[in-house]
N, C-alpha and C positions, 0 to 999 in steps of 0.2 A: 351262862353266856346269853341265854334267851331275856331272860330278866334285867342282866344290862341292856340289850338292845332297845328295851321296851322301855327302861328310864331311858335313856339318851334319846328317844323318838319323844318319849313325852317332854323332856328338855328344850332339845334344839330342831323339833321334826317340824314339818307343817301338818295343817289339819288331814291331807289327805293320807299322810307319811301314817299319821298314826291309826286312824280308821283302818286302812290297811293292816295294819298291825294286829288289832282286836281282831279283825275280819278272819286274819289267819289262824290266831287263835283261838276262835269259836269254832271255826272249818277241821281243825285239829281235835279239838273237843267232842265232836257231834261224831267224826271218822272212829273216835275211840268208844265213845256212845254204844255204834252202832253195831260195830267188830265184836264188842264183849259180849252183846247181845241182839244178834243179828234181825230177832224178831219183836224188840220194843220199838212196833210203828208209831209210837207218839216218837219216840227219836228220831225216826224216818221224817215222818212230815215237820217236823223242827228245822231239821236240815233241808229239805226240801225247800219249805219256805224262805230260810237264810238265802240260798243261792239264786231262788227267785226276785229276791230282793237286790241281789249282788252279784251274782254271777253273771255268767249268758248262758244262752239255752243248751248247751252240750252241756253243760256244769249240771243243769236241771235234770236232764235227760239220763246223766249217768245214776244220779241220787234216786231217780224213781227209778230207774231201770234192775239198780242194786237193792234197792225196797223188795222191786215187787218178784224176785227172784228168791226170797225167804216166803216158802209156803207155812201157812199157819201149821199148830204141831199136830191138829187134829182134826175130825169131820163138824165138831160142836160150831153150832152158830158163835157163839161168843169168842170164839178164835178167828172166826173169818170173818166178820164185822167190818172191823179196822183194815185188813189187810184189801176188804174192795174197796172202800172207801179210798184206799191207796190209788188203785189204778182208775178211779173215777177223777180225781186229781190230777193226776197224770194224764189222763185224757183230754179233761180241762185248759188244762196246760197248753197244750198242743194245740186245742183248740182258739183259746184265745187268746193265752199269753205271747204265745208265738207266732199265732195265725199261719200253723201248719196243717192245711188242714186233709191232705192226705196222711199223715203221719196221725192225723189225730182220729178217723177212720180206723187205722192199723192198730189203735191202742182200744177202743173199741170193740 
């Protein structure tokens, strides 16, 4: 049924119709991403980015917020690396994407 829809968008849709479309289906892709493996932060920030790109900042907010909620599996540097780099992003974020800047403070 999906796969019709997505011929018929690319048929008769407009360009917004169908960018929507992909959009969805990255957004679906990267949630299944991240589920299977809650702790690949290169998927984390994939997705993050996406909704930086496209979403609005709640959209953002939830994808880091659900990032930085998976603690690495261990005390080894090379586990936690990525996962600060997460909330350093997330910081960032807040700080200038959104020009939040008590919120960005708080992430801090």
């Amino acid at each position: 049924l999906y796969r019709a829809y997505v011929s018929f968008e690319k048929k008769h849709g407009d360009r917004e119709g169908i960018e929507d479309v992909i959009l969805t289906k990255q957004r679906a892709e990267y949630d299944k991403r991240v589920k299977d493996d809650p702790r690949d932060y290169d998927g984390w920030f994939e997705y993050a980015k996406l909704e930086e790109e496209h979403g609005d900042a709640a959209a953002v907010r939830d994808v880091y917020e659900r990032a930085i909620s998976n603690l690495p599996p261990s005390e080894e540097k090379k586990h936690w690396r990525r996962y600060i780099y997460l909330w350093i992003y997330y910081a960032l974020f807040e700080e200038l994407g959104a020009a939040d800047l008590d919120r960005a403070a708080e992430v801090y």
